[in-house]
C-alpha positions as a LaTeX table, in Angstrom:
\begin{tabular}{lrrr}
\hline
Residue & $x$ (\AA) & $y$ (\AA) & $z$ (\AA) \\
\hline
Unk1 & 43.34 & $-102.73$ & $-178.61$ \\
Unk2 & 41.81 & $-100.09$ & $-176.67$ \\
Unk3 & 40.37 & $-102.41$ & $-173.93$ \\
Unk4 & 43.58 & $-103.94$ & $-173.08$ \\
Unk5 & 44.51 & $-103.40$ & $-169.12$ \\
Unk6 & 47.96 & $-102.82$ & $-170.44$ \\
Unk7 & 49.46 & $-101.47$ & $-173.99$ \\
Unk8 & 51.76 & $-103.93$ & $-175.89$ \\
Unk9 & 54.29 & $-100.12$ & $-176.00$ \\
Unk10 & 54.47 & $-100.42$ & $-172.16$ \\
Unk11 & 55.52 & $-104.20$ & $-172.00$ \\
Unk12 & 58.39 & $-103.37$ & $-174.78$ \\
Unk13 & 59.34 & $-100.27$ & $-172.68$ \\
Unk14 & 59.59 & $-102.23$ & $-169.50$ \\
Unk15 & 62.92 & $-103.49$ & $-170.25$ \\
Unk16 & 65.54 & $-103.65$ & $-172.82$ \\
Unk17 & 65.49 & $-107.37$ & $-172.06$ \\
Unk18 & 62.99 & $-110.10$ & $-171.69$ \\
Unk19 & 63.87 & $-113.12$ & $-170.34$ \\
Unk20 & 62.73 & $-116.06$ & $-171.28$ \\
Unk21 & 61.96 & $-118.13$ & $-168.70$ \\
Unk22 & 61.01 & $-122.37$ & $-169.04$ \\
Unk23 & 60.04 & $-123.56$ & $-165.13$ \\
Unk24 & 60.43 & $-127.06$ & $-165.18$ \\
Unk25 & 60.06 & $-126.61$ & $-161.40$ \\
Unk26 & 57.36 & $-124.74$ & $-159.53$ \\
Unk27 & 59.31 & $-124.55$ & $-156.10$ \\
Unk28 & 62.20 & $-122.32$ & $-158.51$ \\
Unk29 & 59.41 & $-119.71$ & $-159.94$ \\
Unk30 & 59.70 & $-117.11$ & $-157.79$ \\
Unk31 & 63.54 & $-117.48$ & $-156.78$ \\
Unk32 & 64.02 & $-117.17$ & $-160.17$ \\
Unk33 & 62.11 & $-114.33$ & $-160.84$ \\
Unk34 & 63.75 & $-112.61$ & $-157.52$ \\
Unk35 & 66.94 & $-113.35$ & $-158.83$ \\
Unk36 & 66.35 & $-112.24$ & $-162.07$ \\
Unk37 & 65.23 & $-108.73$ & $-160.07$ \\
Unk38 & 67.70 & $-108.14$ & $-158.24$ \\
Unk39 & 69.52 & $-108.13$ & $-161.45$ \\
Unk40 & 67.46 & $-105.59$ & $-162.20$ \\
Unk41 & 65.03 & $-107.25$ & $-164.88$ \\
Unk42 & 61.47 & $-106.86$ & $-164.25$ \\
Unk43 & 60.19 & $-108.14$ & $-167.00$ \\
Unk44 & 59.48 & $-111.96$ & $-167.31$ \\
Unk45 & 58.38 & $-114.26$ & $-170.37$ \\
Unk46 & 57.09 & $-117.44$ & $-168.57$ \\
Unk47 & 56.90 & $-119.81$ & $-171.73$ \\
Unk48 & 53.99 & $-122.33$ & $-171.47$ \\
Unk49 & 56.09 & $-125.56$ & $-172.63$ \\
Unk50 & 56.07 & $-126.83$ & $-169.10$ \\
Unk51 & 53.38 & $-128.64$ & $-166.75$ \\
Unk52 & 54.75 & $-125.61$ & $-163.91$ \\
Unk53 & 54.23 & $-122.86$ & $-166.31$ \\
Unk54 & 50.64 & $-121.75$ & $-165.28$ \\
Unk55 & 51.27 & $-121.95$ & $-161.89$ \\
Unk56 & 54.44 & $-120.30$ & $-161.55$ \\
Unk57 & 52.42 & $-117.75$ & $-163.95$ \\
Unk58 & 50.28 & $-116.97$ & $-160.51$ \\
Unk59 & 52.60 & $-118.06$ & $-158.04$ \\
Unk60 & 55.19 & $-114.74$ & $-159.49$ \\
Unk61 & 52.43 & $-112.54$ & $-159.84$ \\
Unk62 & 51.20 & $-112.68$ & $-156.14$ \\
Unk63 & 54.82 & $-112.67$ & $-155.21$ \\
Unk64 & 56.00 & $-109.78$ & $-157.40$ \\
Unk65 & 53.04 & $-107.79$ & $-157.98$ \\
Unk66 & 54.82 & $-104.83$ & $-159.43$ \\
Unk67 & 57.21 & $-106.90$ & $-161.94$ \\
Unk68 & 55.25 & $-107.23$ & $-165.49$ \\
Unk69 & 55.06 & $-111.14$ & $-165.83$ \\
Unk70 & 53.54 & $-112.79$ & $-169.11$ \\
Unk71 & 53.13 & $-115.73$ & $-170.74$ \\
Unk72 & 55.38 & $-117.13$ & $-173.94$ \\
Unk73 & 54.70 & $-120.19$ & $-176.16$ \\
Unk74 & 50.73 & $-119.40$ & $-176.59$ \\
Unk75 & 49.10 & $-120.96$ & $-179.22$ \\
Unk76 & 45.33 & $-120.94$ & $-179.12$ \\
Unk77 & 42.88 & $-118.99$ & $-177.49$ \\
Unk78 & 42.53 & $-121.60$ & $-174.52$ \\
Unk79 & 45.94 & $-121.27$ & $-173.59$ \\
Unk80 & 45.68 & $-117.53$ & $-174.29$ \\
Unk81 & 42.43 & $-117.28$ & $-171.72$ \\
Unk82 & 44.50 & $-119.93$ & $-168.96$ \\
Unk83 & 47.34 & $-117.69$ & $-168.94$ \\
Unk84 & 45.24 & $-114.21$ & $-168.32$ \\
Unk85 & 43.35 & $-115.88$ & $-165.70$ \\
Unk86 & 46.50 & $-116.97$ & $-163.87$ \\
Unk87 & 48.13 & $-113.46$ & $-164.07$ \\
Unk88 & 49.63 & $-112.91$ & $-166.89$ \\
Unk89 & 49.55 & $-109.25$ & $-167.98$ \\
Unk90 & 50.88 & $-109.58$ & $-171.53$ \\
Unk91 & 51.12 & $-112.60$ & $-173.57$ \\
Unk92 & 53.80 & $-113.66$ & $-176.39$ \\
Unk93 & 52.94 & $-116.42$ & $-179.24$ \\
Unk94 & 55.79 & $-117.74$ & $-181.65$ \\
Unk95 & 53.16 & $-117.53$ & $-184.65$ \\
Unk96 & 50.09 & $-116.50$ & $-185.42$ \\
Unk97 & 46.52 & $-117.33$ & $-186.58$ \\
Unk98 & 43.58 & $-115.16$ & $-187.88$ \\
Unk99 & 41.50 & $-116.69$ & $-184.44$ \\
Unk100 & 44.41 & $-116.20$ & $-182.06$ \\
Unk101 & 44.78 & $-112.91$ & $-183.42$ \\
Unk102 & 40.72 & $-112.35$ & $-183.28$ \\
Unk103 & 40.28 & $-114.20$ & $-180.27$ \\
Unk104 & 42.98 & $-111.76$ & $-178.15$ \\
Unk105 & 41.91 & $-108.48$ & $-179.55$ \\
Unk106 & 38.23 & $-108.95$ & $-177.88$ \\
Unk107 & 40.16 & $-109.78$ & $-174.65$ \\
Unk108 & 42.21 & $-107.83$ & $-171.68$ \\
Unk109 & 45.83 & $-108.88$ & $-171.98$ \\
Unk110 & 47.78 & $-107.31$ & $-174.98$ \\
Unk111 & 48.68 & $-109.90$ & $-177.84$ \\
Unk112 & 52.68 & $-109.87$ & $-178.92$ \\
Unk113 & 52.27 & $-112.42$ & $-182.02$ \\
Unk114 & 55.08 & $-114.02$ & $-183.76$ \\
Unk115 & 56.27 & $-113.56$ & $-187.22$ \\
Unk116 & 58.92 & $-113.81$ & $-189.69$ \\
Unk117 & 57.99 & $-112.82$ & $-193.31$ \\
Unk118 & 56.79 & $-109.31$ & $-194.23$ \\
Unk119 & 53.26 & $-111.12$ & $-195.09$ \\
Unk120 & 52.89 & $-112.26$ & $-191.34$ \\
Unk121 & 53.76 & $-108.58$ & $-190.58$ \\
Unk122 & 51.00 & $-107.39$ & $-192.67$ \\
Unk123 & 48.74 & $-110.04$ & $-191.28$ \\
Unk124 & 49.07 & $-108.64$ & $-187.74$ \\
Unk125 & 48.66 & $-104.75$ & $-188.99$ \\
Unk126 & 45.27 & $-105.61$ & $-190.86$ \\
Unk127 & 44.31 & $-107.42$ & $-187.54$ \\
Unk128 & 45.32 & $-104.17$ & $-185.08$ \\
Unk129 & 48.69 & $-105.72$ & $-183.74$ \\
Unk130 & 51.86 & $-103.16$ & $-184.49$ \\
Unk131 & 54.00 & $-104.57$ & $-181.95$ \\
Unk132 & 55.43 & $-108.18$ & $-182.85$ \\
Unk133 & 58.12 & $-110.51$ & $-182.19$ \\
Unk134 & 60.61 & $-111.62$ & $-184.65$ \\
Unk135 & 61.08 & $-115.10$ & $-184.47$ \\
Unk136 & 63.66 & $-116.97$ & $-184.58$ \\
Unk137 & 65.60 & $-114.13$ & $-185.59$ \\
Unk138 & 68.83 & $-115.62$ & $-186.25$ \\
Unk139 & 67.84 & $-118.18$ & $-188.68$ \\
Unk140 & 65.66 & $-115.77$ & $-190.01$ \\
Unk141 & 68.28 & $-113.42$ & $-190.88$ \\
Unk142 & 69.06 & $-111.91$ & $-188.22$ \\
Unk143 & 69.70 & $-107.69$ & $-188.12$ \\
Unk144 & 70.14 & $-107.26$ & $-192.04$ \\
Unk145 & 66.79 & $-109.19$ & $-192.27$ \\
Unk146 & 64.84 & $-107.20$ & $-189.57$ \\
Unk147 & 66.16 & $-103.89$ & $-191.07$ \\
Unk148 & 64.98 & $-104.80$ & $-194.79$ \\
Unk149 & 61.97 & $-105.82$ & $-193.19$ \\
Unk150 & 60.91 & $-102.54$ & $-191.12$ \\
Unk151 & 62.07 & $-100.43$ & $-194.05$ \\
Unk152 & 58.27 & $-100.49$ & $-195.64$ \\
Unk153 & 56.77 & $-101.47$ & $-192.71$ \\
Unk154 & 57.73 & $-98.21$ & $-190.63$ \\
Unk155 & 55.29 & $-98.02$ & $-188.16$ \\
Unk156 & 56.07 & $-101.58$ & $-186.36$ \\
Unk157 & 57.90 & $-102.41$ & $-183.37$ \\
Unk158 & 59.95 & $-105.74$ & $-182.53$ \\
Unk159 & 61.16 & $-108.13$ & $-179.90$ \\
Unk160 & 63.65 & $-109.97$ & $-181.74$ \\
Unk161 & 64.19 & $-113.80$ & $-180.06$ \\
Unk162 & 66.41 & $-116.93$ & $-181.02$ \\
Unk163 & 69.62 & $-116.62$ & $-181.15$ \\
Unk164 & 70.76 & $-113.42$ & $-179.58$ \\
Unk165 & 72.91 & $-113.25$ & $-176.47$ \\
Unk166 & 76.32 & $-110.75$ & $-175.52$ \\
Unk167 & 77.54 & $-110.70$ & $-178.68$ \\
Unk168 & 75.12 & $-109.86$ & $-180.82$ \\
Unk169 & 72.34 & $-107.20$ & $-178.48$ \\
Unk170 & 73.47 & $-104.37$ & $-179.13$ \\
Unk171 & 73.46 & $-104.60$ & $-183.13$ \\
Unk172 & 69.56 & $-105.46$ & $-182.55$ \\
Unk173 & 68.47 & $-102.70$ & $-180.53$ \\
Unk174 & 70.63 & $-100.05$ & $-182.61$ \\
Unk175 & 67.79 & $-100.94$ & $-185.62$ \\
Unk176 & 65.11 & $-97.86$ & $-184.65$ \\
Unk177 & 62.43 & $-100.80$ & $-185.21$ \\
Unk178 & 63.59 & $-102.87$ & $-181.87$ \\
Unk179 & 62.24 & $-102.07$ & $-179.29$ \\
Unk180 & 63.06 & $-104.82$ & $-176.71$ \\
Unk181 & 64.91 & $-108.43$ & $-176.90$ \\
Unk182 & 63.61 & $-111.84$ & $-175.81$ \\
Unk183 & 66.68 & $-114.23$ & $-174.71$ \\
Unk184 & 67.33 & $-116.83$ & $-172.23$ \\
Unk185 & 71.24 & $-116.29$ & $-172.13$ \\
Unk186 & 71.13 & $-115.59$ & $-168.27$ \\
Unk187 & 69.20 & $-118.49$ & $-167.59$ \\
Unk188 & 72.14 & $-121.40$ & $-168.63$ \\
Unk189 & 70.25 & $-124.23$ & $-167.73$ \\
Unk190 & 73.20 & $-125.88$ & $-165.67$ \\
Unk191 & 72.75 & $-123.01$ & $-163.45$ \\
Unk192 & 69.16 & $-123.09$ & $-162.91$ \\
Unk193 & 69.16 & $-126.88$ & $-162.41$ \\
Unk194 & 71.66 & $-125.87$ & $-159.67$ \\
Unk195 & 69.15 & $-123.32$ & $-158.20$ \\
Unk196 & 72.51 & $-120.76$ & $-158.42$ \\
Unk197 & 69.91 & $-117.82$ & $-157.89$ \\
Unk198 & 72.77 & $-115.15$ & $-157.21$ \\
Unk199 & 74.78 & $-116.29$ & $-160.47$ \\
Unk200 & 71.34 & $-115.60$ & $-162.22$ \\
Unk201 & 71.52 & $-112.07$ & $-160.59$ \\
Unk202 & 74.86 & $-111.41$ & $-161.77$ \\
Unk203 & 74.18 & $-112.70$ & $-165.58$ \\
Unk204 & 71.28 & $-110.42$ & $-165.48$ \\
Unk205 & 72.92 & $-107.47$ & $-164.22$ \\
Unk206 & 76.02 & $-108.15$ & $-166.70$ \\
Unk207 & 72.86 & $-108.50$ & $-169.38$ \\
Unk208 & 71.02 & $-105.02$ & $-168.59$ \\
Unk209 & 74.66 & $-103.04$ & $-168.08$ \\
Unk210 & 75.14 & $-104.15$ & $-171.68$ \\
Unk211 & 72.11 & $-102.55$ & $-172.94$ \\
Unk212 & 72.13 & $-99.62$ & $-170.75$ \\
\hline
\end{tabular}
């Protein structure tokens, strides 16, 4: 939508990857987001399942003001308008409805709904939205089903998440439809409960050298 501050083609060229991040702690927002940097991701999905996840939302964005940080796990339009105001520049929903979809395109941060089915795809182009995320991709199906997918719907782009990690990346972004992946395989949770910030580096570096 034309009066977004930025285009949902800029977020997906960003990076190759987007993690996935779920604070549980506020005090390991912007660590992790450093870490996650200096691994040379820039790019950061802060999902909203958490109490922290608003304010790490701001706290990141102060800290990091050129990094592109957004908001995952949106729902509604409240959550949608909570996240914008605390600095998110882009924000991701696992689904959506006609007054999410509505509700977004009157507003300043780009809309990357959710879908699965080619009806939900449809949905989002008779709404404005072109750029979605495929979700969860795995159980859906996976590449074969992302591929049959875009094949009448040529003029979409995707960020594929759930269920892809090293094994599996590159066969996603060979499909001329991806454009970007959403994953959380260089956040293991053992190591983020352990605040190992310079493992986090390394699993993102080892992430991005795989796409690159």
């Amino acid at each position: 939508m034309s009066q977004w501050a930025t285009q949902p083609a800029a977020v997906f060229a960003a990076s190759p990857i987007v993690p996935v991040m779920v604070i549980d702690h506020i005090e390991d927002a912007v660590p992790m987001a450093q870490a996650l940097s200096e691994g040379g991701i820039k790019v950061f999905e802060i999902t909203l399942r958490t109490d922290a996840a608003l304010e790490a939302i701001r706290q990141i964005a102060e800290a990091m003001p050129d990094a592109m940080v957004g908001a995952g796990t949106v729902i509604n339009a409240s959550q949608y308008d909570a996240a914008v105001a605390a600095g998110a520049r882009f924000v991701i929903s696992p689904g959506m409805t006609p007054e999410l979809l509505a509700h977004a395109s009157q507003s300043s941060a780009p809309l990357i709904p959710g879908c699965a089915t080619p009806s939900e795809v449809m949905q989002a182009l008779s709404h404005g939205y072109d750029h979605l995320k495929f979700f969860p991709a795995e159980v859906n199906g996976g590449v074969k089903a992302l591929k049959a997918i875009s094949a009448p719907l040529p003029q979409v782009r995707f960020c594929p998440t759930g269920g892809i990690g090293p094994d599996n990346i590159k066969e996603y972004l060979a499909l001329s439809c991806v454009a970007t992946i959403g994953g959380s395989w260089m956040l293991p949770a053992d190591v983020v409960a352990a605040r190992n910030w310079p493992e986090i580096s390394r699993l993102a570096a080892e992430a991005v050298a795989l796409v690159s």
